[in-house]
Every structure is written in structure tokens, then in C-alpha cells.
N, C-alpha and C positions, 0 to 999 in steps of 0.2 A: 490472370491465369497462373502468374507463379507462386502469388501466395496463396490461391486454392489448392496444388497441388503440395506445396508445400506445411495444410494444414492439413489435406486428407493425407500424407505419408508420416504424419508424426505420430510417437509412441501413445500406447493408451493412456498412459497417466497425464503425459501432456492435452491430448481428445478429452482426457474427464474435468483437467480445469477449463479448457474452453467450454465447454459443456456447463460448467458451473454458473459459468460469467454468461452466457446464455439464459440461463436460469434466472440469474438475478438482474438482466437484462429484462426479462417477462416478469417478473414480479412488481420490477419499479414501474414499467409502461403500464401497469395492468391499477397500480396505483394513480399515473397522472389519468390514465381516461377514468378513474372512478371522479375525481376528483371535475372531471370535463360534466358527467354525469351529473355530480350532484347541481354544478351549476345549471346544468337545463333544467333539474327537478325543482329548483328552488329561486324566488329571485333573489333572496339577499345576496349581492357578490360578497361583502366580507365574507361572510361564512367560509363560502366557496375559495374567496384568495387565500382563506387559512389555512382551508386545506391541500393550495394546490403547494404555500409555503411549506408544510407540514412534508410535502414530496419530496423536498431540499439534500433530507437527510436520503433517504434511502437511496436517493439520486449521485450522493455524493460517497458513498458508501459504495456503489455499483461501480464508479468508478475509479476510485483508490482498488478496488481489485482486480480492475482490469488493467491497470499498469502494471500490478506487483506481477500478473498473469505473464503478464508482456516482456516483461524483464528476466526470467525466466526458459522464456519459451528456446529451447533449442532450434528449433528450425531458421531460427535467422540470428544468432550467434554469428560474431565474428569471426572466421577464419584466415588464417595466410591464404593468399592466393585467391579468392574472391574478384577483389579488387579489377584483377587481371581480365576477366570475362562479364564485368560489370556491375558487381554484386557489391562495391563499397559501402560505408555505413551509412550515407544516405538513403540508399536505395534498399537496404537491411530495417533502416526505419521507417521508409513509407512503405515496407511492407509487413513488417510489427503496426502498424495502423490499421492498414487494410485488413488485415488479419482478425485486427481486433473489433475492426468495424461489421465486418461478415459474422461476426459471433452475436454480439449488441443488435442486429439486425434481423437475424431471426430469432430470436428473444423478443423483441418486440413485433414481428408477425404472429408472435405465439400470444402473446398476450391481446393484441388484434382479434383472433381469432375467440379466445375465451369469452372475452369481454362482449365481440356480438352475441355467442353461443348464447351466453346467460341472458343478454336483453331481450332473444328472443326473433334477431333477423334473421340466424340463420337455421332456427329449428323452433318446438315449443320452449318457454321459459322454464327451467328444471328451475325454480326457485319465484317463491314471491312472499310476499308478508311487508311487515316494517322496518326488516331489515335491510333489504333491497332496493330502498331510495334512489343510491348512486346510481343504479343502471339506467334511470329514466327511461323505463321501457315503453312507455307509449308516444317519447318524441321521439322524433329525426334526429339522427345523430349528424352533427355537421365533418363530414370527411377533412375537409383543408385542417380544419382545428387539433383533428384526433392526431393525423398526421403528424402535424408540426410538433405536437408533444412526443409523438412515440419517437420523432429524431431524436428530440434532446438525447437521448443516453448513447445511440452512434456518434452521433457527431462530440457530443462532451468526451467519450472515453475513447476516440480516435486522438482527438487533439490533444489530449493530456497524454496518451502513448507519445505520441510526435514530439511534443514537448521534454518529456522525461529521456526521451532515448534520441535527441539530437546529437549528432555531432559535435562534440566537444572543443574538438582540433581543427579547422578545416586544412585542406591542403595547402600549403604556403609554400614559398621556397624559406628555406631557410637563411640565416647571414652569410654572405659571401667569404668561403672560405679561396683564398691563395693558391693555384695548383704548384704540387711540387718541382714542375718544370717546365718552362718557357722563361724567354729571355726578359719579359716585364709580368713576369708574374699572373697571367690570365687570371680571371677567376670565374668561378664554375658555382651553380646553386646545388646544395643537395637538398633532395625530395623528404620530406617531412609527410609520415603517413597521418591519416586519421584518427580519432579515438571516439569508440561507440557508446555511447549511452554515462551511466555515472560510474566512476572509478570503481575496480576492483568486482566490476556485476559477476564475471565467469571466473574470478579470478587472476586477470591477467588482464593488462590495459594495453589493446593492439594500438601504442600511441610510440610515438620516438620510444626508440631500445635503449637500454644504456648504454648499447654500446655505439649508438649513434650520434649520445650526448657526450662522448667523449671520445671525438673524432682524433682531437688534438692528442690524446696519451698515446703514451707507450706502449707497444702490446704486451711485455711483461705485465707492466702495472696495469693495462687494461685486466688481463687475464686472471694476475690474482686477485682485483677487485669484484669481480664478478666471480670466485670461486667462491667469495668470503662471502657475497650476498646468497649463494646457492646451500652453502654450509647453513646459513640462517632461519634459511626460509627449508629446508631441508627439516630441521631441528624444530618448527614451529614457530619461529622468532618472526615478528610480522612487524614490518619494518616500521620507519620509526615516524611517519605520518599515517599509521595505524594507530599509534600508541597516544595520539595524542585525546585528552581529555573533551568528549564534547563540551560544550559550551552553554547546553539548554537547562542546565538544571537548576540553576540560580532564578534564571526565569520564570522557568517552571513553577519553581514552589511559590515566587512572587505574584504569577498570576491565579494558583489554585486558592492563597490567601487571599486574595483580592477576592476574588469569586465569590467565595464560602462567606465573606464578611459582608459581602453586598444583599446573598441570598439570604441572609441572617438579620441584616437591620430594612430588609422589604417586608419580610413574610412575620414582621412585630410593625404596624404601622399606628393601634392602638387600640385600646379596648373596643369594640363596637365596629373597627373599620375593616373593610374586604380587606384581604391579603393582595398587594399589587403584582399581579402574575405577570406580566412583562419583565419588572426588576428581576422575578425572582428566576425565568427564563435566563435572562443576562447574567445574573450570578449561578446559575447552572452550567451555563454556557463556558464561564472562563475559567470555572473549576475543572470541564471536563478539556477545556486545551490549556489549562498547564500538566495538566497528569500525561498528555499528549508529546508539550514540550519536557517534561522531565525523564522520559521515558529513556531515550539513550542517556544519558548523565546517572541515573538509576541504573542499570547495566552495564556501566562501564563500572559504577562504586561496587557492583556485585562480583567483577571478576578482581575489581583490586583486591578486596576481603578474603575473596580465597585465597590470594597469595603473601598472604600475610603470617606471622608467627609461623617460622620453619617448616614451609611448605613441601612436600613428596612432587613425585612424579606427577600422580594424579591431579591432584590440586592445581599445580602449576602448569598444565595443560587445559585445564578446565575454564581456570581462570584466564589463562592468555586467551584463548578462544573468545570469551566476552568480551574480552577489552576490543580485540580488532572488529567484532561485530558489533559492537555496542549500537553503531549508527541503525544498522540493517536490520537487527533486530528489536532493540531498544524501542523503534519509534513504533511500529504496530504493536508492540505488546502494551505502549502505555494508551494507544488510539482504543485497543481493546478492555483495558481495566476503565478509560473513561465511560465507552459505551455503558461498558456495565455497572456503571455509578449511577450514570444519566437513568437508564433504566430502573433500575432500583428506587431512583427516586421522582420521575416520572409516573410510577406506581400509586403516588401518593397525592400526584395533583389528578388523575383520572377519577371521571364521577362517572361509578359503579353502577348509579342507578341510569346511565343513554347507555344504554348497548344496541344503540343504530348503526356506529358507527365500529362495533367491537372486534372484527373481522377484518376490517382493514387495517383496525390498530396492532392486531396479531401480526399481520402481515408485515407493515412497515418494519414492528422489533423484530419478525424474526429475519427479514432480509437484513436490517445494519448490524445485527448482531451476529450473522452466518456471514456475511460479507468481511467482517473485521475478523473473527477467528479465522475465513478460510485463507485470508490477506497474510496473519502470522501463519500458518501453516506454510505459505508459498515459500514466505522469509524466511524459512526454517531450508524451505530446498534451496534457494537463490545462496544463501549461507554455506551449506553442505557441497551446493556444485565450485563455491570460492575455494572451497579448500581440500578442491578433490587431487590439486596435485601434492597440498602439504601433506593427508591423507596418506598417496602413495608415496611421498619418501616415507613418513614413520614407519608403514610396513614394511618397505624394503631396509630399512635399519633394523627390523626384527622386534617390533613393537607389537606385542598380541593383541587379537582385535578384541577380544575381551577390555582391555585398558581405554582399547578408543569409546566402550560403550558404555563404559563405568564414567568415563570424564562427560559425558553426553549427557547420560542419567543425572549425575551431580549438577548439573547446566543447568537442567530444567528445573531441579528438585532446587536449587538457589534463587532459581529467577521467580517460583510459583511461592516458595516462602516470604519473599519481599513484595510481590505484588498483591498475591491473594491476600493477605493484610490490608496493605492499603490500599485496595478498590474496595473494601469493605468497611474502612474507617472513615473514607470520604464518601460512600455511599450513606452510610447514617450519618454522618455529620448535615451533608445535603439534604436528605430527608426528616431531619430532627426539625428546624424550623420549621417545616409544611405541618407536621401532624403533632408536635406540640401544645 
């Protein structure tokens, strides 16, 4: 009941990503029962198991967006005081589940519902021909089956919410500090709060204060330790486990080579021989997660560059900006340049001439490919709310907002010059062995 009411009082724009993930909740289900379909239409199960693989993606697509959704979502944001009335971050994230389970849930009775519509249980069949195999509209549909598929995406994208937004910290005492008086030194445990989900999601990690990590100083030097850090973070300066260099990029470009060289020595197997489509899937595959894994390491090279040769204001706000998001944003912007490799060159193994199945092939690309853009889109707000308090100091230092939208602009116009390139140099490179 509390996160029902908790989703029907949230802002519209947070209603419209739930709503999205809804969406792409009924697009995926509406995909496996096609795929439940063809198998009653047809007995070959391969076919069938290819296609219900072939759901993998969309499936896993629907729910990378319903975390990023989740992560996000204000209405179960940690706040002070919570705790107090019951609302701790466990209980913040079984109900970022629930939350995300009631959306994925009727997504999937919507696609229930189409899916009978068109075979024809619940009305006449508005469609028939050859293109309409999957619906198998003159068998029985088996209920337990259809079900069990339409969970998948509740249960998948609850448990991956659960999992991305546990508890980090749990409650512990902490080591036994000395109290400063009794005659053998008592000791007393101080309370160690929680910390919700991954570092720095709203901007602020409701985990040990600093100033609870350093019970033992001084309150002088407590005091001006923490001025210096508020000066910092005031100023833009993102501290100094922000700054540190991911680690995926090295990777990255080792598995996108790997990939490309596999796809390249399959799809030449020798004059007269098929192309071995398996391999060339597997070297599709590994091209499109290193571009995945390179994507923060790429983001992060993008804000060092702008602050490079005698950088200004702008630059050096733009740039610092990258570097501390590089993780947050880095990794869907390169999930989304691989999509759009994969696709691009998925184009080239589709044979033109079965459009049985062309309709559901639309639908699959356009769910992972609306999925992964609306994924960076969220990461763009999840990003924006990190630094809604850096934000308000610059303005109250008298930073015009102008400057803040000019460094914004430059962001994008950085990050779309390095990536729009190379999702299009790995997309032909990917598709140059296929149609060669």
C-alpha cells in the first residue's frame, strides 16, 4: 500500500518513466508469447527456441531501464529521519522493487490482453494472412506457459532493482570507542547508519558523516576540515575518489578487437563455404561489450581533453563534470553506441526476402534501441539530480545560468563528436565482413 500510494503522488515526469517501462514491459511480453505462438504453430522447437533466445535482448534491455528508472525515482530517496518511523534503506528498497514490479506487471497484462485481442479469444481476428503465424489462432493457448513467460520481466526487473539498490552499509556497531569518564574506561558502541543503493546516486551518501569518521579530532581541526571540503565541492571540485580513472577502457578496446577479428576471420571461411553465423554472432557480440566496457574510460578521456592547453571557466567546468560522471554516464552512452552497431549490422545478416517474421523484428529493434536511449536520457537526470547541490552553490557564488548551459551544451557536443564516430566506424567495420 505504501508504495502504491507512493507512486500515484509522484511528479508527472517521474509517472511518465514509469509509464515508459510499462511500455517496454508490454512490448517484451507481447514478444515472448509471440514466440509461445509460433511454437504451437510449428513443430520444429529450434526454430521456436531461436526465437524465444532472440527475446533475451529485449528482455534484458527492459530491464537495464527499469533500474536506471529506479535509481532515480524520488519517492524512495533516502532521507534524514526516515529511519526513525521505519522507512530505512532496506525497506526504501523493497519498495523501489515493488514499485518497479507493479509497473513491469501491468505492461505485461497489456500485452496479455493484445496478444489474445489479435488471436481472436477475445473478439474477431483484425488481422490474418502469412504474416500472422505466431498468433496460432486456431489452437488453445496454454495459460500456465503464457504466464510463466509474461513474469519473466516482473520478477527479472524487481530483482535486479533489489540487487542494484541494496544496502551497502548494513547497521553495525562500530569499534569500541573509550568513554571520556568512568573510573576503567567503559566503552560504549557508536551507531553506524546505512548507505542506499551505489555511491553518489542523489548526490550524497546517507552513510558514516565525516564527521563521524573522525570522532577522535579536534573540533578546530574537525571544523576546518570540513570548511575545506564544502569550499571544494562548493567550487565544483569532486572529490578525489571521483577523480579517479575508470579502469574499463583498456579492456574495452581489447575485447571490441577481439570481436571485430573473430567477426572477420568467420564470415571469410572460403570460396564456396556458407558464412558461419554463430562465430560471426560471437564476434558481433564482443565488439558490442567492449564499446559497452569502454564507454566510462571514453568519458572520462573526454573531460580530460577539455581541460587541457590553458583551459577558461567553461571548459574547466565542463570537463570536470565528465570526469566525476564518467561512470554514470559513460556506461549507457557506450551500451547505446553498441546497440547501434549491433543494429546496423544486423541489417546485413536479415534475409529481405521472409517478411513473416518482419514485424516482430521491428519491434524487438525498436524496444532495445528506445530502451538504451531512454536508459541515457534517465542517466542524464540521475546525473543532474547528483549535482543539484554543486548547482546551487555555483549560483549562489553568482555564476550565470547561461554559463551552466553553455558547459552542458559543450558536454553533449564532446561526448556526440567522439561517440558518433565511433559507433559508425565499428558499425562498418562489423558489417564490412558480412556484405563483402
Amino acid at each position: 500500500m505504501l508504495a502504491l500510494r507512493l507512486s500515484l503522488g509522484s511528479h508527472p515526469a517521474v509517472q511518465l518513466r514509469r509509464f515508459l517501462v510499462a511500455a517496454a514491459s508490454a512490448g517484451t511480453g507481447f514478444l515472448l508469447l509471440s514466440a509461445l505462438g509460433h511454437a504451437l504453430a510449428h513443430p520444429d522447437p529450434s526454430v521456436s527456441a531461436l526465437r524465444l533466445a532472440w527475446c533475451a535482448a529485449p528482455l534484458a534491455a527492459t530491464v537495464y531501464f527499469a533500474v536506471a528508472v529506479a535509481r532515480t525515482d524520488p519517492g524512495t530517496r533516502p532521507r534524514p529521519g526516515l529511519s526513525a518511523v521505519g522507512l530505512g534503506p532496506a525497506r526504501l528498497m523493497a519498495i523501489s522493487a515493488v514499485t518497479t514490479a507493479v509497473s513491469c506487471l501491468l505492461g505485461s497484462a497489456l500485452a496479455l490482453l493484445v496478444f489474445l485481442g489479435l488471436r481472436g479469444d477475445l473478439a474477431a481476428v483484425p488481422f490474418d494472412g502469412a504474416g500472422t503465424d505466431f498468433l496460432a489462432a486456431g489452437r488453445p493457448l496454454p495459460l500456465p506457459a503464457a504466464l510463466t513467460l509474461l513474469a519473466l520481466v516482473p520478477l527479472s526487473a524487481s530483482a535486479a532493482v533489489a540487487t542494484a539498490l541494496r544496502p551497502r552499509e548494513p547497521v553495525t556497531g562500530a569499534p569500541r570507542v573509550p568513554r571520556v569518564h568512568g573510573r576503567f574506561g567503559a566503552y560504549r558502541r557508536t551507531p553506524v547508519r546505512e548507505s542506499f543503493g551505489a555511491y553518489g546516486r542523489f548526490g550524497r551518501q546517507f552513510g558514516p558523516s565525516a564527521r563521524g569518521r573522525r570522532t577522535a579530532a579536534a573540533p578546530e581541526q574537525e571544523g576546518a576540515a570540513e570548511g575545506a571540503e564544502g569550499a571544494a565541492e562548493s567550487a565544483g571540485v569532486p572529490p578525489a575518489a571521483a577523480r579517479t580513472t575508470p579502469s574499463g577502457l583498456p579492456w574495452g578496446i581489447t575485447v571490441l578487437a577481439v570481436g571485430l577479428a573473430v567477426e572477420a576471420f568467420a564470415s571469410r571461411p572460403g570460396p564456396g563455404a556458407p558464412v558461419d553465423r554463430p562465430a560471426v554472432l560471437l564476434g558481433l557480440a564482443l565488439a558490442c561489450v567492449g564499446l559497452a566496457l569502454a564507454g566510462p574510460g571514453l568519458t572520462h578521456l573526454c573531460g580530460r581533453l577539455l581541460q587541457t592547453i590553458r583551459p577558461g571557466t567553461l571548459r574547466l567546468l565542463a570537463g570536470r563534470v565528465l570526469m566525476t560522471e564518467a561512470t554514470r554516464l559513460g556506461r549507457p552512452l557506450g551500451v547505446v553506441c553498441a546497440v547501434m552497431s549491433a543494429a546496423y549490422a544486423m541489417a546485413s545478416l536479415h534475409e529481405r526476402e521472409d517478411t513473416s517474421s518482419a514485424p516482430l523484428v521491428a519491434l524487438g529493434v525498436l524496444l532495445v534501441a528506445g530502451c538504451t536511449v531512454a536508459t541515457l536520457l534517465t542517466a542524464a537526470v540521475e546525473s543532474r539530480q547528483a549535482r543539484a547541490e554543486t548547482t546551487a552553490a555555483l549560483r549562489r557564488l553568482g555564476a550565470p545560468a547561461v554559463t551552466l548551459r553553455r558547459a552542458a551544451a559543450l558536454r553533449a557536443g564532446v561526448l556526440l563528436a567522439l561517440f558518433g564516430p565511433l559507433s559508425l566506424v565499428v558499425a562498418e567495420l562489423s558489417a564490412w565482413p558480412l556484405t563483402g
